[in-house]
Rosetta silent file (secondary structure, phi, psi, omega in degrees, C-alpha in Angstrom):
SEQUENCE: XXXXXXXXXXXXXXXXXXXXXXXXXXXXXXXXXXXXXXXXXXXXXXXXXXXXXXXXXXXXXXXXXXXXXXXXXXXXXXXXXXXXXXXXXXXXXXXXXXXXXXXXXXXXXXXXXXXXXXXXXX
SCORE:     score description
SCORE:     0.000 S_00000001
   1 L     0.000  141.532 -174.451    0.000    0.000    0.000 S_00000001
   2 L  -120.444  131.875 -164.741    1.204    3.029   -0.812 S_00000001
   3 L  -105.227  132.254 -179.142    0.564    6.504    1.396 S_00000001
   4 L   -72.868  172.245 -175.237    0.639    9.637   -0.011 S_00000001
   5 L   -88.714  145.533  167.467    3.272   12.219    2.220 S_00000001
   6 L  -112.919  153.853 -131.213    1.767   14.086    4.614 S_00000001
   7 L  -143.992  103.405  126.598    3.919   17.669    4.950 S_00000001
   8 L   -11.031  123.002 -173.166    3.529   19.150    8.847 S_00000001
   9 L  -136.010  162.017  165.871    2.697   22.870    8.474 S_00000001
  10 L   -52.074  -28.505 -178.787    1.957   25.660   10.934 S_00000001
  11 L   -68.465  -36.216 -164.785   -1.626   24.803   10.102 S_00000001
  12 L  -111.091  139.320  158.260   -1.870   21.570   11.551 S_00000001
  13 E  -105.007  153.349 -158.264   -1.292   20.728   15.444 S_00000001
  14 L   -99.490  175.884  174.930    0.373   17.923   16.776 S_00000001
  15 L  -109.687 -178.658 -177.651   -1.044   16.903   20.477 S_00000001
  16 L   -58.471  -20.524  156.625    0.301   16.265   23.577 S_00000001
  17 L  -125.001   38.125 -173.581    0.954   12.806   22.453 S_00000001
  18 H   -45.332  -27.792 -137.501    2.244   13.125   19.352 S_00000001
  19 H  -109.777  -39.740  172.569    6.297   12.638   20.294 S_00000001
  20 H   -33.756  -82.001 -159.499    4.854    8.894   22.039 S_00000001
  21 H   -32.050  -79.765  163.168    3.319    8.207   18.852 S_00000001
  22 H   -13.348  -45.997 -178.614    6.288    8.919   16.795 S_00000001
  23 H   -66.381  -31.856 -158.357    8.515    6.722   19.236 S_00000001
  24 L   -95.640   42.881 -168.582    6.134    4.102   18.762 S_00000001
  25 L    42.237   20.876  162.624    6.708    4.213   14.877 S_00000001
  26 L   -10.496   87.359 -166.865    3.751    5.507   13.587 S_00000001
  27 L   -73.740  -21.372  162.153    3.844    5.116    9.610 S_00000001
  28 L  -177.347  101.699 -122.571    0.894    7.719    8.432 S_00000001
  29 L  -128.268  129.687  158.421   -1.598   10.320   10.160 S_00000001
  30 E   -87.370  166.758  160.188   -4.789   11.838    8.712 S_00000001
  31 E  -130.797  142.889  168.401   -5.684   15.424    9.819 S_00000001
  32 E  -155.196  161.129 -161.271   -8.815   15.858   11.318 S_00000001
  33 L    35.977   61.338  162.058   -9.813   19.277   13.494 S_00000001
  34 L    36.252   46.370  146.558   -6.619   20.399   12.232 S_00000001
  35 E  -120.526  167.363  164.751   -4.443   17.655   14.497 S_00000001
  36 E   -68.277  123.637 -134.223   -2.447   14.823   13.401 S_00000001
  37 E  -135.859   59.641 -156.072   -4.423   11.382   13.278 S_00000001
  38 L   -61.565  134.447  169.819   -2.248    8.277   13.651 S_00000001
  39 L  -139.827    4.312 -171.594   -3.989    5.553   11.368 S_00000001
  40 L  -148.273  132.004  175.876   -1.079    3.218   10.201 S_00000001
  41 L  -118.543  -48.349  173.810    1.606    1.681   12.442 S_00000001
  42 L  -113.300  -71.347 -179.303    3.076   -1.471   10.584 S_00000001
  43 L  -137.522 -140.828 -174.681    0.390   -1.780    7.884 S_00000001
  44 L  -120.146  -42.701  168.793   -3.488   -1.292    7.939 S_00000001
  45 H   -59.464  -52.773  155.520   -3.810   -5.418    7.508 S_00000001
  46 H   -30.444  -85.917  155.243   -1.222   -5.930   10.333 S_00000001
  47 H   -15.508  -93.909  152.528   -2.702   -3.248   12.157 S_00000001
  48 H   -73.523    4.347  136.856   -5.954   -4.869   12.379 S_00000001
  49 H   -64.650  -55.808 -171.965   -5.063   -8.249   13.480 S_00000001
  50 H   -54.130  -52.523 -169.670   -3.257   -6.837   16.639 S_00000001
  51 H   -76.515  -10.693  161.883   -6.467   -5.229   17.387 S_00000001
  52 H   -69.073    6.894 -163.926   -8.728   -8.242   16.985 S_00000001
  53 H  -127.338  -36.460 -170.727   -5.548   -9.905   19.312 S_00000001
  54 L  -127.823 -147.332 -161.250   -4.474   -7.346   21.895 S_00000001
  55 L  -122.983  139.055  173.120   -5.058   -4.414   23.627 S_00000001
  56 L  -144.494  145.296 -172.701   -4.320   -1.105   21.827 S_00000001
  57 L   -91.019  134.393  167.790   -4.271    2.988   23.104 S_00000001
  58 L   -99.079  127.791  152.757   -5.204    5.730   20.141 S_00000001
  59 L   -95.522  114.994  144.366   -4.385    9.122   20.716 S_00000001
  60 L  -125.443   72.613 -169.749   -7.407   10.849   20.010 S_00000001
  61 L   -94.996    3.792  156.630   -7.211   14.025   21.230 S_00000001
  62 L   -72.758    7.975  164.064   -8.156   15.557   17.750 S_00000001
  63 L   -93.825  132.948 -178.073  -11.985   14.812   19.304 S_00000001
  64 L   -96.841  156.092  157.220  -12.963   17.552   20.472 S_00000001
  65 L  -105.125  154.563  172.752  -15.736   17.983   23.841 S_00000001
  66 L  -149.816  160.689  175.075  -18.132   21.034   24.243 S_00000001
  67 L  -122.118  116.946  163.796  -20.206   22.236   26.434 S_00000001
  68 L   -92.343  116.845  175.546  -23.608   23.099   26.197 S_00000001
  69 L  -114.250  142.828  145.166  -25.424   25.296   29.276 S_00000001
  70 L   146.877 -176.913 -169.179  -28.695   26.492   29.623 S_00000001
  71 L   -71.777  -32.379 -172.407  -32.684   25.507   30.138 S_00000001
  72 L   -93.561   -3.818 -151.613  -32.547   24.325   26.510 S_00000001
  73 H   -53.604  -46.016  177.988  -29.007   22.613   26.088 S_00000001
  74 H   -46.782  -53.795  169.864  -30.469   19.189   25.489 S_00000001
  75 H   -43.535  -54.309  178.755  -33.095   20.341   23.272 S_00000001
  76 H   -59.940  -67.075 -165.110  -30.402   21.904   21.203 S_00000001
  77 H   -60.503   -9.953  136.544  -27.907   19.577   21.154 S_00000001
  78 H   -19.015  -69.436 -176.500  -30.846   17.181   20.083 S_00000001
  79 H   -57.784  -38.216 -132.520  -31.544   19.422   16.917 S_00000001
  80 L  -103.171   16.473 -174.245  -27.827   19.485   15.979 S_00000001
  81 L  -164.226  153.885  170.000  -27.822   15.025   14.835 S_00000001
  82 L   -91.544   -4.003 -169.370  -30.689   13.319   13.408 S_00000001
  83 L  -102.759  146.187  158.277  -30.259   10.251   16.041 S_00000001
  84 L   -14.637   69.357 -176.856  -31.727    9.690   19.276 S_00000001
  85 L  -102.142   90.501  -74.908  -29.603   10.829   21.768 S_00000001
  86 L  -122.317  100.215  165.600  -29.733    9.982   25.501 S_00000001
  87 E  -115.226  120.193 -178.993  -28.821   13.400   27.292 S_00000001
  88 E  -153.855 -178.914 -178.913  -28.711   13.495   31.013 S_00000001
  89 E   -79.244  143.216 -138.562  -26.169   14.862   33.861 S_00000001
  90 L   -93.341  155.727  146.502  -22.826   12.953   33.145 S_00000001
  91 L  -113.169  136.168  176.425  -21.082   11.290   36.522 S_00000001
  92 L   -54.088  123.079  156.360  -17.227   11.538   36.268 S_00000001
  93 L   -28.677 -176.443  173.271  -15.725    7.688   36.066 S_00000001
  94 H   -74.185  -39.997 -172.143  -13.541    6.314   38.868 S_00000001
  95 H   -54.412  -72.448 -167.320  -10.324    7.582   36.848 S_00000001
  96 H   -50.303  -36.325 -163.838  -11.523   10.977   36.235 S_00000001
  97 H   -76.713  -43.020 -168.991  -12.929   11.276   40.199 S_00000001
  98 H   -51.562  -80.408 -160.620   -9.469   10.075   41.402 S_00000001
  99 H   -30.142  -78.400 -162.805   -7.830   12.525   38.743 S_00000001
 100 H   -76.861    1.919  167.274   -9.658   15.379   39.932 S_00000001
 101 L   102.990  -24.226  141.367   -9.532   14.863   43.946 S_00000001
 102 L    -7.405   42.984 -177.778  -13.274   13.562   43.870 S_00000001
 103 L   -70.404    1.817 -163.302  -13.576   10.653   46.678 S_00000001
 104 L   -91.709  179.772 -178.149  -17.187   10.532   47.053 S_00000001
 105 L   -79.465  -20.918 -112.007  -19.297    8.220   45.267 S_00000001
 106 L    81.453   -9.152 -173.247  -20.962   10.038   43.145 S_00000001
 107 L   -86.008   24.692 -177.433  -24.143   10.918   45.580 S_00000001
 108 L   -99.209  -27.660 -160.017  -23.107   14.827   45.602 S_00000001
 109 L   -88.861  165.916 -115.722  -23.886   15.052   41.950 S_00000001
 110 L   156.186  122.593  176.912  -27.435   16.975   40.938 S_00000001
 111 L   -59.310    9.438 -174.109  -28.361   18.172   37.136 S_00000001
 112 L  -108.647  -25.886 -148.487  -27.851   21.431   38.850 S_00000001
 113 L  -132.396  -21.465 -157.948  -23.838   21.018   39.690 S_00000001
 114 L  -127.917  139.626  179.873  -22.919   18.327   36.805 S_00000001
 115 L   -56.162  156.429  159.698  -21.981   18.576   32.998 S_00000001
 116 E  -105.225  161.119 -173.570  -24.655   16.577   31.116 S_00000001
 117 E  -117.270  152.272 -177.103  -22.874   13.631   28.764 S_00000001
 118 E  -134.626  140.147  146.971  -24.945   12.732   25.426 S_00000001
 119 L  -105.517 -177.578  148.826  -24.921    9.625   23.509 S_00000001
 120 L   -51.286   85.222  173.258  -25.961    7.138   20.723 S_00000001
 121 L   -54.720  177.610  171.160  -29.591    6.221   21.995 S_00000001
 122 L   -39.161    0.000    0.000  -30.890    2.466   21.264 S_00000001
């Protein structure tokens, strides 16, 4: 298979783990939101056998999060996809509550105090 060159510019940003990626020989990147996109490490055939075999980390920090506030946010964010989406007030994971200093269970959190999270309904 053959990849066309992809040229780094001023235009495009690499992410925080960009220099990883690189170590870990990363063979050809997409851009998407104007970041670098690893998509090929040994081949694309290759590639997908290790992940039907092992375990594997992406850096995809060229997805972006947003936040929508207000009486309407759902409703909006609703408008903005044709699919179903399941919007309610998000709880932080164990990882993130650790991360951020968070020991409680979760019973402090209140649609009043907590980002809502949206998803891919049924």
């Amino acid at each position: 298979m053959s990849l066309p060159l992809l040229t780094p510019s001023r235009r495009l940003r690499r992410t925080p783990f960009s220099e990883g990626v690189e170590a870990a020989g990363v063979k050809a990147c997409t851009v998407y939101s104007h970041m670098l996109l690893p998509i090929v490490f040994r081949s694309v055939e290759e590639d997908y056998h290790h992940l039907k075999a092992a375990v594997q980390i992406w850096d995809v920090a060229c997805e972006r999060q947003v936040e929508i506030r207000g009486p309407d946010a759902g409703r909006l964010v609703q408008m903005l996809t044709p699919r179903d989406l399941d919007v309610h007030a998000g709880c932080p994971n164990l990882i993130e509550r650790i991360e951020s200093g968070l020991l409680s269970y979760g019973n402090d959190m209140t649609d009043d105090n907590t980002p809502h999270e949206c998803w891919l309904g049924r």
